[in-house]
C-alpha positions as CSV (number, residue, x, y, z in Angstrom):
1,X,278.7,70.1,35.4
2,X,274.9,71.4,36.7
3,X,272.2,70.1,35.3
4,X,268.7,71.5,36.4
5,X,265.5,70.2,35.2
6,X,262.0,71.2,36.1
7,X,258.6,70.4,34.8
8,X,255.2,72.4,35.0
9,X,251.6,72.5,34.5
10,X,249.1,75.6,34.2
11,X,245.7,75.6,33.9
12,X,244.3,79.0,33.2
13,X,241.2,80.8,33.8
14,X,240.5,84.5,31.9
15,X,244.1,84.0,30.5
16,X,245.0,87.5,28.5
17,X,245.8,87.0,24.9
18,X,246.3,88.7,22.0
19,X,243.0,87.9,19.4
20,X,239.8,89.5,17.4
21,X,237.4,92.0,18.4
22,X,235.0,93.2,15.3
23,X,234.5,97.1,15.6
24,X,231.4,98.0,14.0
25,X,233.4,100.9,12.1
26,X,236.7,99.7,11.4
27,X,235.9,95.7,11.5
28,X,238.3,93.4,13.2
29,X,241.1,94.8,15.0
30,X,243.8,93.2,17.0
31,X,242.9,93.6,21.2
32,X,243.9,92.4,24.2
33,X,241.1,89.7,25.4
34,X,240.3,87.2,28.4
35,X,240.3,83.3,27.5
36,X,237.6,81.8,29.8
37,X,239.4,78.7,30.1
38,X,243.4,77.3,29.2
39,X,246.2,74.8,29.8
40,X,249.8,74.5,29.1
41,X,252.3,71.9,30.0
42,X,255.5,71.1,29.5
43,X,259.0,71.1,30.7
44,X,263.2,72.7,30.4
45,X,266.6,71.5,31.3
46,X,269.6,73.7,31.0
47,X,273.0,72.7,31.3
48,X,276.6,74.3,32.2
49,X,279.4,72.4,31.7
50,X,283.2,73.4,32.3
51,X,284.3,70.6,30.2
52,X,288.5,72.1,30.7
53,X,289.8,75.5,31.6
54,X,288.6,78.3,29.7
55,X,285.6,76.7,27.9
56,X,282.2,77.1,29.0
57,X,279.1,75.1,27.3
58,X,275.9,76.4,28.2
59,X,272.7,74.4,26.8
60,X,268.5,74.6,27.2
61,X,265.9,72.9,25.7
62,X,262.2,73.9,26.5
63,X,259.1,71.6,25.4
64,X,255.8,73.2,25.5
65,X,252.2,71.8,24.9
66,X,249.4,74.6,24.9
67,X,245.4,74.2,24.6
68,X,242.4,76.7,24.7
69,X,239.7,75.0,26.6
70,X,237.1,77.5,25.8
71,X,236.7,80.7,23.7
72,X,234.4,81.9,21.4
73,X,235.9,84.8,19.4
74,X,236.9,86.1,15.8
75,X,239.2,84.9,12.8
76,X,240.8,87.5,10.9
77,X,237.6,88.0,8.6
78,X,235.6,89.0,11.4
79,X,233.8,86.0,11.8
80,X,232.5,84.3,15.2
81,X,234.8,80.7,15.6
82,X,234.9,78.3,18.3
83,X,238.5,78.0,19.5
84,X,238.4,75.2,22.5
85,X,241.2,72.4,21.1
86,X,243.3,75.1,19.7
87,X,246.9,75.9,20.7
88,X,248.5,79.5,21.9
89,X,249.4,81.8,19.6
90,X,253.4,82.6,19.6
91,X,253.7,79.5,21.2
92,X,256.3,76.8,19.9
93,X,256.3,73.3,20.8
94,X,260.3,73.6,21.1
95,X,263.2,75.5,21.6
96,X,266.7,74.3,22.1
97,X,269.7,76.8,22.3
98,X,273.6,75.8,22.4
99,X,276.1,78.3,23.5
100,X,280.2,77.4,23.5
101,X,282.7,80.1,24.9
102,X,286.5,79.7,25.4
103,X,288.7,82.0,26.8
104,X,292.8,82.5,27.0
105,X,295.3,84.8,28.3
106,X,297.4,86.7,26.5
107,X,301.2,87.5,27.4
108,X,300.3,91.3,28.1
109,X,297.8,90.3,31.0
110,X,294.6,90.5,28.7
111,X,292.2,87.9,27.6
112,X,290.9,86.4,24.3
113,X,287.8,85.0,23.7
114,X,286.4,83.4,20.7
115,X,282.7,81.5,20.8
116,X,279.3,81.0,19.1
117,X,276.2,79.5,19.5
118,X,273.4,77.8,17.9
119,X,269.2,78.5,18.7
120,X,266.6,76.4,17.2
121,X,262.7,77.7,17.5
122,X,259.5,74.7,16.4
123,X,256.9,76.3,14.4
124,X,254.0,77.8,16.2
125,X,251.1,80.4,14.7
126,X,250.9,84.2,15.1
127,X,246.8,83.6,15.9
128,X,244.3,80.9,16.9
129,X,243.0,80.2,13.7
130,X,244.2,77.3,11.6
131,X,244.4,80.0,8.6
132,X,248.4,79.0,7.1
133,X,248.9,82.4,6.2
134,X,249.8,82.8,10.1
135,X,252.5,80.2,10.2
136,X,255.6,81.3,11.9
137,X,258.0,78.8,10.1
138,X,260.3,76.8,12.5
139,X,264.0,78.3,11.9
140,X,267.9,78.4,13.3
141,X,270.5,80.8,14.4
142,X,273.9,80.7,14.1
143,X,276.0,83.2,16.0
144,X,279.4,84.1,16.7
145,X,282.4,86.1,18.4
146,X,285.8,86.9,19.3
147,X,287.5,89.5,21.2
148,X,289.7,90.6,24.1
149,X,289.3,91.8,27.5
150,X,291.4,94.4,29.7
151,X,293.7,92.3,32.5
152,X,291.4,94.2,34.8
153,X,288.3,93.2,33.2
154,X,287.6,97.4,32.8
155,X,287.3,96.9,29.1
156,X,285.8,94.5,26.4
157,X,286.3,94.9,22.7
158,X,284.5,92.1,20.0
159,X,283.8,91.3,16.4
160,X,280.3,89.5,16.0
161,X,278.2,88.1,13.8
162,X,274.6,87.2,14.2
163,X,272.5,84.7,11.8
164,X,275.6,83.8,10.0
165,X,273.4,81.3,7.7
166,X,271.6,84.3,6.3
167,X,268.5,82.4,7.1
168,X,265.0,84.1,6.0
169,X,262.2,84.0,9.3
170,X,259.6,86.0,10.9
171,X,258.7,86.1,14.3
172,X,254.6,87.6,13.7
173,X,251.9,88.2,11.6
174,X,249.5,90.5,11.2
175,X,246.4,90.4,8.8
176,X,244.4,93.7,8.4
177,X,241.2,93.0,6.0
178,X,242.9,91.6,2.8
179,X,246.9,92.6,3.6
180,X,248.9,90.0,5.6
181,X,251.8,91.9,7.2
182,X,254.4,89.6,8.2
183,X,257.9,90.8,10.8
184,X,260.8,89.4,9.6
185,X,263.8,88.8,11.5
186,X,267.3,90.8,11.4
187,X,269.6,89.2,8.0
188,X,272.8,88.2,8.7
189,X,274.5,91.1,10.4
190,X,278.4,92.2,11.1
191,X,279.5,94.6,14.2
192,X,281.6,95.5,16.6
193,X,281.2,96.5,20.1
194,X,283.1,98.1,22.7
195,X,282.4,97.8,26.6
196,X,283.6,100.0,29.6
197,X,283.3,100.3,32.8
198,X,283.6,103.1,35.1
């Protein structure tokens, strides 16, 4: 088994981020711009565990605490806000992720493999303002897959799935004077895939 842990703190100064800027033509548009003053804080531990022969357990979990110190800058409306107190955008509190893989031979020479995994992602916000309608929902993945490999590891053919739950998310949002454009995620979704090497 290895277990590695680590912990951090960063305090920022003119930290890029993605925000406001009010054009006096078009009216607020999304720009890259330079946060005078930031922190974030926080910690991860993965694991990998060989728990018997042919299964692997790979694990993570990520905690993260963001704050703007100081920024004066725009809300989607176009209006001049104080953000200091406020957290990153796109930035959840916590993520975990599970993966399980086992692995067997086969009387030819070749090698089976079936395994899935599981990734969970904390709400967070698509902007600094408090506005809901830039919410990014906390959600989970569940994946899985199974297949065979070539005795001499040349080839690799697999059935997957991905977001077997079907589950409904969005990873950003976008608001554009009154239209609030939000990026969902891929649905549940089948395939195969074949890998060579040469």
């Amino acid at each position: 088994m290895q277990l590695n842990a680590s912990i951090f703190y960063y305090d920022y100064i003119d930290k890029q981020a993605r925000s406001k800027i009010v054009d006096p033509v078009f009216g607020p548009l999304q720009a890259l711009v330079n946060i005078p003053s930031a922190n974030a804080k926080g910690g991860e531990i993965e694991l990998q565990w060989l728990p018997m022969a042919g299964l692997t357990v790979n694990g993570g979990l990520a905690y993260l605490d963001t704050e703007i110190e100081e920024f004066i800058g725009f809300d989607a409306l176009g209006a001049q806000r104080d953000f200091a107190g406020k957290p990153f955008s796109f930035a959840p509190k916590l993520q975990t992720n599970l993966d399980v893989d086992y692995s067997w031979p086969l009387s030819n020479g070749m090698e089976a493999f079936v395994g899935g995994s599981v990734a969970y992602r904390s709400d967070a916000t698509a902007d600094f303002d408090s506005d809901p309608l830039f919410d990014i929902d906390a959600y989970t993945l569940v994946d899985a897959r199974l297949g065979v490999t070539s005795a001499d590891g040349r080839w690799r053919f697999s059935v997957w799935g991905r977001n077997l739950t079907d589950e409904y998310y969005w990873h950003s949002v976008i608001r554009v004077q009154d239209s609030v454009v939000r990026v969902a995620g891929q649905p549940r979704t089948y395939g195969i895939s074949l890998g060579v090497e040469f």
